[in-house]
C-alpha positions in Angstrom: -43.9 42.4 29.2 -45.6 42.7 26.1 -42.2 42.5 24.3 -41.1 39.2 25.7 -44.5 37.7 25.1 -43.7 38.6 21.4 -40.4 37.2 21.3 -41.4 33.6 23.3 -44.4 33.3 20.6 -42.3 33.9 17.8 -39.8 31.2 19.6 -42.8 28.7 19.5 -43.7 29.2 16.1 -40.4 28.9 15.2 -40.1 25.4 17.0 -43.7 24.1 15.9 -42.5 25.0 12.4 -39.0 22.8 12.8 -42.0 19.6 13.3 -43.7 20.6 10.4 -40.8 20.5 8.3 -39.7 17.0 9.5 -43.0 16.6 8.5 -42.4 17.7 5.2 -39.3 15.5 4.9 -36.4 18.3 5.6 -33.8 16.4 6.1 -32.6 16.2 10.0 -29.0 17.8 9.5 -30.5 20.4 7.7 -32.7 21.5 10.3 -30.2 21.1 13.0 -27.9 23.6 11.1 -30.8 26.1 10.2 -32.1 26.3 13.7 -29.0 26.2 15.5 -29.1 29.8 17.1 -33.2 28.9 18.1 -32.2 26.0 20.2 -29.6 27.2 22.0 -31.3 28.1 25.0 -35.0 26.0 24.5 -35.9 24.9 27.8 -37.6 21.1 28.0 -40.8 23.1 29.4 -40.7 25.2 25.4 -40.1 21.7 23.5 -42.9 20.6 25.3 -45.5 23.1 25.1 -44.9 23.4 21.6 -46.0 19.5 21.6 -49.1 20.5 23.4 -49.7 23.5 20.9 -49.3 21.6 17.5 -52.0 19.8 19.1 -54.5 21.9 19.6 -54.2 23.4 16.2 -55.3 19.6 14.6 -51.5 18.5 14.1 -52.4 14.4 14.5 -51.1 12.7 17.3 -50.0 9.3 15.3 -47.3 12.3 13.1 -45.8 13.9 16.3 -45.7 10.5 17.8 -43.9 9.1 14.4 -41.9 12.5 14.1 -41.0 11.8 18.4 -37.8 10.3 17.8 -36.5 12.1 14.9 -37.4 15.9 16.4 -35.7 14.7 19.8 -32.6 14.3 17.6 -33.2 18.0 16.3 -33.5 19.0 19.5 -30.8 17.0 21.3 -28.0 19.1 21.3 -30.0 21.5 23.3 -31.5 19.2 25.9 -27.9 17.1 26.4 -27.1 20.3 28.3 -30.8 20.3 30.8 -29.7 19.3 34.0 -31.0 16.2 35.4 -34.1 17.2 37.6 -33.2 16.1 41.6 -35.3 15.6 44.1 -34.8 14.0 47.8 -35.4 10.1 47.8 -38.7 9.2 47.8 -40.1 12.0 45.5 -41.6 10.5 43.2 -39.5 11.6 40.3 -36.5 10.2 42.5 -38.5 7.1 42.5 -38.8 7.5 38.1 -35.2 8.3 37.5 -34.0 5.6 39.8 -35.7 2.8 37.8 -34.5 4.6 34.8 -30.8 3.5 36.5 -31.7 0.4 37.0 -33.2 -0.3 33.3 -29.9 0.7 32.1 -28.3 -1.4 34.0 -30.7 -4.7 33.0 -30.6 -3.5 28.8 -26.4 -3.7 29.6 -26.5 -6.6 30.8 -28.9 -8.3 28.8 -27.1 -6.7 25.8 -24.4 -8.6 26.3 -26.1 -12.0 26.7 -28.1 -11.3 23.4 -24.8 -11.4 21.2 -23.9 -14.3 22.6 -27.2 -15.8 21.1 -26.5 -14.7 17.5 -24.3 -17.5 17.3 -25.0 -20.9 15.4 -26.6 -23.4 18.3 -26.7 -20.6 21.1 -25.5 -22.2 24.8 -28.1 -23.4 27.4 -26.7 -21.3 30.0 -26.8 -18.2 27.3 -30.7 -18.7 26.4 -31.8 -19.3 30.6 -29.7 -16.2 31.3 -31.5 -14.2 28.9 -34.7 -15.4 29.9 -34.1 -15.0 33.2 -32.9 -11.4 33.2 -35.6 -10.8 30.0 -38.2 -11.4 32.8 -36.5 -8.8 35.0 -36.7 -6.3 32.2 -40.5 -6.5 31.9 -41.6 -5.3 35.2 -40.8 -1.5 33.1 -44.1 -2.0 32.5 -45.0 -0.5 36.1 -43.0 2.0 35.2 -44.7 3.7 32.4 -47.9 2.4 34.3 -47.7 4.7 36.9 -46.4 7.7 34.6 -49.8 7.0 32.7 -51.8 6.3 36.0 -50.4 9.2 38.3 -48.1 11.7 36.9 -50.4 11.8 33.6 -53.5 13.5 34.8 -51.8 15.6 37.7 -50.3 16.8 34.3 -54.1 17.3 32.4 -55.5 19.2 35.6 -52.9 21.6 34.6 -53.8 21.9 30.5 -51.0 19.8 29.8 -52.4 17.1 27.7 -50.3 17.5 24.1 -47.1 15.1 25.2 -48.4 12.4 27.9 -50.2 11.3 24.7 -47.9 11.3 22.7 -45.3 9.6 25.1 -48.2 7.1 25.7 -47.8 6.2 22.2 -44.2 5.8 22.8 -44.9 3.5 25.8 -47.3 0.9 23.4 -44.4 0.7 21.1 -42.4 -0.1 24.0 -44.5 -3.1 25.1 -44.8 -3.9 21.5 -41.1 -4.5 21.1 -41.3 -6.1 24.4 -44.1 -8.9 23.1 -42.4 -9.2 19.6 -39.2 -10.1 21.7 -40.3 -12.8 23.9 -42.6 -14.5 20.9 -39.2 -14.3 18.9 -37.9 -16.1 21.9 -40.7 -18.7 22.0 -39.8 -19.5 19.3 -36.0 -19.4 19.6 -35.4 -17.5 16.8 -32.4 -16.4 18.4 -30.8 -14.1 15.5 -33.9 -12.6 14.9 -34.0 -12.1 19.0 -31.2 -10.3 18.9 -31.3 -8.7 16.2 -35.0 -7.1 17.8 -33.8 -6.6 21.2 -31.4 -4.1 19.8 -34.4 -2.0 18.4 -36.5 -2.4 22.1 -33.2 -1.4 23.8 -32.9 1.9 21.8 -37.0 2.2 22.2 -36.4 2.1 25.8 -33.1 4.2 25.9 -34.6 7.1 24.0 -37.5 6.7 26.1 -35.3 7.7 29.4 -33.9 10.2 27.6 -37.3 11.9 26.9 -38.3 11.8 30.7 -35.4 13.2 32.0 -34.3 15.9 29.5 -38.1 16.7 28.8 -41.1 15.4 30.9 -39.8 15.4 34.7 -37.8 19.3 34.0 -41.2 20.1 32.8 -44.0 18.2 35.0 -41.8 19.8 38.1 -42.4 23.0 37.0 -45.8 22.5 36.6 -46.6 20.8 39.6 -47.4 22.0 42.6 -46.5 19.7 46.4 -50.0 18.7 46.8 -50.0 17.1 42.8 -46.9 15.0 44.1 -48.3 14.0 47.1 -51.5 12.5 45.6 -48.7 11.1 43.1 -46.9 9.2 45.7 -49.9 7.9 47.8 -51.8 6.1 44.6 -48.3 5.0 43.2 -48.3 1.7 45.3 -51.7 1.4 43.6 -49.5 0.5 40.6 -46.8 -0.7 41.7 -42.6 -0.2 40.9 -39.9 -1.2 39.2 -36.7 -3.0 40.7 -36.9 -0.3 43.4 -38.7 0.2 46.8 -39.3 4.0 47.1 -37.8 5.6 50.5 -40.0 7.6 53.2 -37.3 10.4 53.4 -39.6 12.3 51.4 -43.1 11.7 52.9 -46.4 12.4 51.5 -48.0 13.5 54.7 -45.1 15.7 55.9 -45.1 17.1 52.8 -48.9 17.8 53.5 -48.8 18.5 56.7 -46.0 21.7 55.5 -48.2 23.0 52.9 -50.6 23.8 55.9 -53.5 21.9 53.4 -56.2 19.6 55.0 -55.8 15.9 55.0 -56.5 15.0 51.7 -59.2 12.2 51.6 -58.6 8.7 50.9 -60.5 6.8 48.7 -62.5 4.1 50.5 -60.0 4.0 53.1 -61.1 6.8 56.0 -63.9 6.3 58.3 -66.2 9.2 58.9 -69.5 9.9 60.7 -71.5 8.7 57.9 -70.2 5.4 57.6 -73.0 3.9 59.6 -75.7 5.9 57.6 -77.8 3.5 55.3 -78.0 4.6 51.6 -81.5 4.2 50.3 -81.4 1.7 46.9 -83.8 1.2 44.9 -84.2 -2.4 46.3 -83.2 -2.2 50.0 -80.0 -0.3 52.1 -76.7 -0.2 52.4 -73.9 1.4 54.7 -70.9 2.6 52.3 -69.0 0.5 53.9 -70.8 -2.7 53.4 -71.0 -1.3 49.3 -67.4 -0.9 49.2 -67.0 -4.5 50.7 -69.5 -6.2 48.5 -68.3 -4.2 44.9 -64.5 -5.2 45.8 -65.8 -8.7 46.2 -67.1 -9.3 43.7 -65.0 -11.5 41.2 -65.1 -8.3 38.6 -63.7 -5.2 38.0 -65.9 -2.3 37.7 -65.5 1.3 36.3 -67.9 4.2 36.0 -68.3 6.5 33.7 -70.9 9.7 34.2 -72.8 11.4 31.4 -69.7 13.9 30.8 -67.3 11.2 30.2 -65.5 11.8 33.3 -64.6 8.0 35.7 -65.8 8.8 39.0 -65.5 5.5 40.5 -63.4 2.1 39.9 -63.7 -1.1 42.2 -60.6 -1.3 44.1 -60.2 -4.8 44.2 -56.9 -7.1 45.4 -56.5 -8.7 42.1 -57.5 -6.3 39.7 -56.9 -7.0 35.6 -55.9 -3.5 34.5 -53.7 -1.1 36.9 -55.7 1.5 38.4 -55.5 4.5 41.4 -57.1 7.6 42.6 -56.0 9.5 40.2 -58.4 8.4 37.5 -61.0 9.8 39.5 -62.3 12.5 37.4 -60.6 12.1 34.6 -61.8 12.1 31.0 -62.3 9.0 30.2 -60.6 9.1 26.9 -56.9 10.5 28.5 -57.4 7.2 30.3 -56.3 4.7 27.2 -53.5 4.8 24.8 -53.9 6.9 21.4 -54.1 4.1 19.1 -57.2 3.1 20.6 -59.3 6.0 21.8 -60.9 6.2 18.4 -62.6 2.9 19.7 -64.2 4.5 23.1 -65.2 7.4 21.5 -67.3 5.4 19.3 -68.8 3.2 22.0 -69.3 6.3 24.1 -71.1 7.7 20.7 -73.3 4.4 19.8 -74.6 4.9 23.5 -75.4 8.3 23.5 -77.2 8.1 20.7 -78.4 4.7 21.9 -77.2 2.7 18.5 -76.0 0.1 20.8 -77.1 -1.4 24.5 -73.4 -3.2 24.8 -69.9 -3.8 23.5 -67.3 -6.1 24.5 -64.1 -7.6 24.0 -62.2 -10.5 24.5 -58.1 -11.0 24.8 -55.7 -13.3 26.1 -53.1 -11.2 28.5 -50.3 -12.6 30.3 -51.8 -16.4 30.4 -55.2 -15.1 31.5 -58.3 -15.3 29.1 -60.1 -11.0 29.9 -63.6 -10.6 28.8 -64.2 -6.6 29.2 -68.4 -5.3 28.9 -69.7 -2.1 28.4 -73.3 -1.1 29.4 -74.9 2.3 28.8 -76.5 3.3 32.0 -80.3 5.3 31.4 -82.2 7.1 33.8 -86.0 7.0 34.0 -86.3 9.4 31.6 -84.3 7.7 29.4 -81.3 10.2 29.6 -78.1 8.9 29.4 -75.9 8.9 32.6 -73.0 7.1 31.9 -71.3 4.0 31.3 -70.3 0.8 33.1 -67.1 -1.2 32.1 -67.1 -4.6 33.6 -63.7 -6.6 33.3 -63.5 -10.5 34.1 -61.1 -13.1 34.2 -63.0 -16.0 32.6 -59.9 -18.8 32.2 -62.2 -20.8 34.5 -65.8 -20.1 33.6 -64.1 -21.2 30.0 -62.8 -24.5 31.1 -66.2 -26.0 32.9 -67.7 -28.7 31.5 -70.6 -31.1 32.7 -72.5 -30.5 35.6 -71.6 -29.7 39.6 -75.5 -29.6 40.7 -74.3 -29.8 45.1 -71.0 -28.0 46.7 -68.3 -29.9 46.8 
């Protein structure tokens, strides 16, 4: 035993060290030669825990996530060969890979209509079919939404944290080509369209590669039934792309087979206690009548305790920013992209060491104006306990003017 330990962490070693060497600039072809024999017979699961391992030892995220493409290429040979992961419809990596099917499908076809653009004085038909099917393409968004949202943390809980960050990166590069793509098309710079929407098609082809040769071999490995069940009930939460997932495989069944109690849903079952008053500071509430009244109201809400962990969101209809169970108890700082978790760290600092009593932001997102607070929460003591993030849609409160003094 002993033995093969040896020999799988002189294997990892070996692989971290073909990253740092890209690093270093060794050229690709080079590498590919030299470590020919080594990557024979990597499984997705090694590739990926090498990722989580260059990590931990202080490798930064922003040179794996530069180095993503270029190692994948290293590595290719070896993972062409990984089987595709399958699962009954309605798992929810069935779900994943069938929308990877059908972004193929829309990048063909749209591929086709952008060369028909590079020409001098484009066709009208041309430009509205792009548009058309350009607006199709976008709803990919739900699907790296719910990677990030649902399969992400199942994958933390288990110490896998290295790669989800790293493909989260990849994702934000995704919807950057995406934005850089339809401003280009605002402003009908149609050669310059399609000369971008070649690079956001190979983002997003390399991309499917990743999930199905790396992430799905290895998050099914790691994960248990009970992790996909909790993926699949919070993934409507989200929301999908192009596809409507099947029942054939159920959540409950799949539950009810493990022989595991009914896992509770958030805000959603009703139990003996639902009736019970809870004492406030300023009068009483039932949970229920707090759950009504915080999904009313015309925010969104998330808390954050004193250990940085979110232990509750507002679950409204219309909410801003995509959220499910799943975030429940999860470091706050897995639950943003890497280029800006700098940022909450030093908001969750300034807090802590009470620098600051608030922080916000404002951006415009999808025709909407968002105004996003932070406010430290303090006990009596004056102990920190946490954090409140308060999102609004302000578009309105932006436009009034004048006076409406009686209700109309």
């Amino acid at each position: 035993m002993s033995e093969n330990n040896s020999e799988e962490g002189k294997k990892q070693e070996a692989l971290k060290q073909i990253i740092k060497d890209l690093h270093a600039g060794v050229p690709v072809k080079q590498l590919q030669k030299q470590f020919a024999r080594l990557i024979k017979n990597t499984s997705p699961e090694e590739i990926a825990d090498m990722e989580n391992a260059l990590l931990r030892e202080g490798f930064p995220v922003s040179e794996i996530q530069k180095l993503c493409d270029v190692h994948a290429q290293v590595f290719e040979k070896a993972l062409t060969k990984v089987k595709k992961v399958t699962k009954i419809p309605g798992h929810p990596v069935y779900t994943l890979v069938q929308e990877n099917k059908m972004a193929k499908k829309i990048i063909k076809k749209l591929s086709k209509t952008a060369k028909k653009l590079k020409k001098p004085d484009p066709k009208e038909e041309d430009i509205a079919e792009f548009k058309e099917g350009f607006g199709i393409l976008k709803e990919i968004v739900k699907h790296y939404q719910r990677k990030e949202n649902q399969l992400f943390p199942a994958l933390e809980e288990k110490g896998f944290t290295g790669p989800t960050t790293i493909m989260w990166g990849k994702h934000d590069e995704i919807r950057d080509h995406l934005k850089k793509t339809e401003i280009l098309m605002n402003e009908k710079d149609w050669a310059g369209l399609a000369k971008h929407f070649k690079t956001l098609v190979s983002a997003i082809k390399k991309m499917i590669f990743l999930e199905e040769k790396i992430l799905y071999p290895t998050s099914v490995k790691k994960l248990d039934t009970m992790d996909w069940v909790k993926i699949k009930r919070g993934g409507s939460e989200i929301g999908y792309a192009w596809v409507t997932p099947s029942n054939l495989w159920d959540a409950n069944l799949a539950e009810a087979k493990k022989g595991e109690q009914k896992m509770e849903k958030t805000g959603s079952q009703k139990s003996g206690t639902d009736n019970e008053k809870i004492k406030l500071e300023e009068g009483y509430l039932t949970p229920e009548q707090l759950t009504l009244m915080l999904k009313k109201l015309p925010v969104d809400i998330t808390f954050v305790d004193e250990n940085d962990k979110v232990c509750f969101y507002s679950a409204s209809e219309d909410r801003i920013f995509p959220r499910s169970p799943a975030i429940i108890g999860r470091a706050v700082q897995n639950c943003h992209p890497p280029k800006s978790v700098h940022i909450v760290a030093g908001i969750l600092k300034n807090f802590k060491e009470k620098k600051k009593d608030a922080a916000e932001f404002w951006l415009q997102l999808d025709g909407k104006f968002i105004h996003i607070r932070y406010f430290p929460v303090y006990d009596a003591q004056g102990e920190y306990k946490g954090v409140i993030e308060v999102s609004q849609e302000v578009s309105g409160i932006r436009a009034l003017i004048g006076e409406r003094r009686i209700l109309d």
